[in-house]
N, C-alpha and C positions, 0 to 999 in steps of 0.2 A: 295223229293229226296230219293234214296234208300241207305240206311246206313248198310244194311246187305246182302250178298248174298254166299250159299255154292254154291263151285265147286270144280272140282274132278282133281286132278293131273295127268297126265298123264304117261305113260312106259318111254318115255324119259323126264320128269319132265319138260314137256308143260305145262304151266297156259295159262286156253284162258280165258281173261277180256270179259264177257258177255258186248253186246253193249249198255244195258244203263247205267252201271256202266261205260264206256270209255267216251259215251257222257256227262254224271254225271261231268264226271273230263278235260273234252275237250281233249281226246286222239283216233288216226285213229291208221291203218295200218302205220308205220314208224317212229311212235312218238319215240324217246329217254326217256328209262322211269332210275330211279334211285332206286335200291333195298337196303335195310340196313337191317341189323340185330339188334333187343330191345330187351333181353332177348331172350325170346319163338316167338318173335314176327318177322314174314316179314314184312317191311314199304316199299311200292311201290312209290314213288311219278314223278310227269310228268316232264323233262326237258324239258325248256320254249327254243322253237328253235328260235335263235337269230335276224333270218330273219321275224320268224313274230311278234316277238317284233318289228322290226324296220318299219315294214309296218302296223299293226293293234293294235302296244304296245299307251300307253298314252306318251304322248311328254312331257319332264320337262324341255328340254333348245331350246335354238335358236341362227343360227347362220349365217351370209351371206353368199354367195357363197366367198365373195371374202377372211372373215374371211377363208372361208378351205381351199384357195386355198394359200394363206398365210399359212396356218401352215404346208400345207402339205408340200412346199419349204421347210421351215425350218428341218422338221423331213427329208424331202430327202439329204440336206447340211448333218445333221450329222449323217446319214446313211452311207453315199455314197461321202461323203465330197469332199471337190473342191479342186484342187493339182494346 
């Protein structure tokens, strides 16, 4: 893996992520990325988009169909509550 790489800033203070540092870190064209300030230091890190967490993320719970379709009444009652 590559742990180091110069690049040059550009006139309108463009950063381009050479692509094997993007693929390094699993990032394309559209990623949501998160910038911070350490001191002297820029930290770039990749926002995990929600949608492919939920289609290619690890799965920790389980639940029926009919379990969601249960809960989702209930949140819609106290949403939108019945008169």
């Amino acid at each position: 893996m590559i742990s180091e790489v110069r690049v040059r800033l550009s006139k309108k203070n463009t950063l381009y992520i050479p692509k094997s540092i993007a693929k390094a870190v699993g990032i394309r064209e559209g990623s949501k990325l998160k910038l911070r300030v350490e001191g002297h230091r820029i930290i770039i890190e990749p926002v995990p988009d929600p949608f492919e967490l939920a289609l290619h993320g690890s799965k920790f719970a389980e639940t029926t169909f009919e379990e969601f379709e249960k809960e989702s009444e209930e949140l819609q009652d106290e949403l939108f509550g019945q008169d």
